[in-house]
C-alpha positions as CSV (number, residue, x, y, z in Angstrom):
1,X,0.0,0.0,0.0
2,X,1.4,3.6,-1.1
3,X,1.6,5.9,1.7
4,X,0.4,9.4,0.7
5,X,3.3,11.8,0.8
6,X,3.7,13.7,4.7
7,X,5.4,16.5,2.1
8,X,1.6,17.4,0.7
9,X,0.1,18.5,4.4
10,X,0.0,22.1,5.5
11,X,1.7,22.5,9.0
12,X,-1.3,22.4,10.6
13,X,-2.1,18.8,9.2
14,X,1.3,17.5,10.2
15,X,0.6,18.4,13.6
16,X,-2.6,16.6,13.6
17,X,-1.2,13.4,12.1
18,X,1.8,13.7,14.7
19,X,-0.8,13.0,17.2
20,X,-2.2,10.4,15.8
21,X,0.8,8.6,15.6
22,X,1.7,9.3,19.0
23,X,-1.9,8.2,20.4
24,X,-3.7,6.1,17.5
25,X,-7.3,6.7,17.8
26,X,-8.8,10.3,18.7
27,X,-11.7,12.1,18.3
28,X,-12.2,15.9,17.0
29,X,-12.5,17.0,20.3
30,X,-9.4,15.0,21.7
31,X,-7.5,16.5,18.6
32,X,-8.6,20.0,19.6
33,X,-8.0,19.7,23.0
34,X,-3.7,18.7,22.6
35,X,-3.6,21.2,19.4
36,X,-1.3,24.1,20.2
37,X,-3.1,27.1,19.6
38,X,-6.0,25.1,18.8
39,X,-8.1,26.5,16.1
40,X,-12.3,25.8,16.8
41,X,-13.8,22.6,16.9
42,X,-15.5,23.2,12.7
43,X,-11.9,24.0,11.5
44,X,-10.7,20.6,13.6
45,X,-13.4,18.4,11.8
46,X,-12.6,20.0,8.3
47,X,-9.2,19.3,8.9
48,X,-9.7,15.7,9.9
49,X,-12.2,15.4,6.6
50,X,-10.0,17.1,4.4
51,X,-6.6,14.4,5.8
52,X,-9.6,11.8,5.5
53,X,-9.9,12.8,1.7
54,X,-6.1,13.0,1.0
55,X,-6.1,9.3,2.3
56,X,-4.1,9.9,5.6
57,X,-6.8,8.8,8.1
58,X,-10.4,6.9,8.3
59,X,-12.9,6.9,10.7
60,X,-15.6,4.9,12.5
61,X,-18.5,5.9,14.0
62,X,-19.0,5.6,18.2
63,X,-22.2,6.5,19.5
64,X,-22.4,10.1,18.2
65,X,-18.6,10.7,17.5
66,X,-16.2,9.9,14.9
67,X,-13.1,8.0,15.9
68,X,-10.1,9.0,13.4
69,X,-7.3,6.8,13.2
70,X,-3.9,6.7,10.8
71,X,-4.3,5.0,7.7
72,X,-0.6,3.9,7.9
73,X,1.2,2.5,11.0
74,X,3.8,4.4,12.9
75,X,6.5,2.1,11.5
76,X,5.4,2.4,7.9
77,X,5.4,6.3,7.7
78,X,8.2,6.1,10.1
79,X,10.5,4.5,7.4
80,X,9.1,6.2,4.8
81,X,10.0,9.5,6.4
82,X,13.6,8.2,7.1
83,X,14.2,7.3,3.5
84,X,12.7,10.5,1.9
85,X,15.5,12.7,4.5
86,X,17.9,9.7,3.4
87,X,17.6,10.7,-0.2
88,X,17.0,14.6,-0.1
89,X,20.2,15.2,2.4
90,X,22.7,12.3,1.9
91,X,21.6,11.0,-1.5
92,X,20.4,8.0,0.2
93,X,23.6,7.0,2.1
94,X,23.0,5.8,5.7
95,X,26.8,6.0,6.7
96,X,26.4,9.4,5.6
97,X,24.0,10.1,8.0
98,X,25.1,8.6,10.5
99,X,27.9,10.0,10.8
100,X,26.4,13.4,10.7
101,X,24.5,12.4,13.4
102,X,27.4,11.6,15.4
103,X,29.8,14.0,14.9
104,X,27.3,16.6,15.2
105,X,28.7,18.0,18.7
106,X,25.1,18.8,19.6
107,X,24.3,15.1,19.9
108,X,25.6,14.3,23.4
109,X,25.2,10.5,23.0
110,X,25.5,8.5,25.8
111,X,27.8,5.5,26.5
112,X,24.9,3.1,26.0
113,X,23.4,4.4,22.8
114,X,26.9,4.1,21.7
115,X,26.8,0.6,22.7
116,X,23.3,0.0,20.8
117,X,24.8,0.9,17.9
118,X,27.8,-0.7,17.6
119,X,25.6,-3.9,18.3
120,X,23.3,-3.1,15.3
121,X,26.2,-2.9,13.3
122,X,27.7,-5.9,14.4
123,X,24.3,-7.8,14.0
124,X,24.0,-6.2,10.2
125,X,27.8,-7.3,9.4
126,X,26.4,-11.0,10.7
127,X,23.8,-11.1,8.2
């Protein structure tokens, strides 16, 4: 199943569908409620019709509301994500960015996640 493309949502959108991937199912209301600078409840339902439309969420009906949930799992638009900022930034070279990552002296990265990694790559050299 094709994903539709996180790149065609306003900024507004993209913080609705962040939501959803952080809690699954909501209703309008529970979307207006954790909105920053929530716009009103209309706006909130023609936003979740319009994402609806574009093929990002669907929705079932309980009792008298509308539960919206993500088309796509987490993981799915997760990696899809990754390999679109793999592509656009490192021309699709993982060591690439990667290393960015870690030599960025931003990323204070702890002893253990150093650890994690070095045992993913020894478990991908295995294979």
């Amino acid at each position: 199943m094709e994903i539709p493309d996180p790149h065609q949502l306003s900024r507004r959108e993209r913080q609705i569908m962040d939501l959803f991937f952080q809690h699954g199912e909501l209703s309008a209301q529970a979307v207006q409620e954790q909105l920053p600078d929530a716009p009103g409840y209309a706006t909130v339902r023609s936003l979740l019709r319009i994402l609806e439309e574009k093929g990002h969420l669907s929705h079932s009906k309980s009792g008298r509301q509308f539960i919206y949930r993500p088309v796509a799992g987490v993981e799915k638009v997760k990696h899809q994500r990754l390999n679109h900022l793999l592509r656009t930034f490192f021309g699709g070279s993982i060591s690439e960015a990667v290393a960015a990552f870690i030599q960025d002296p931003d990323n204070d990265l702890r002893p253990e996640e150093l650890e994690e990694l070095d045992k993913i790559i020894r478990e991908a050299r295995d294979k």
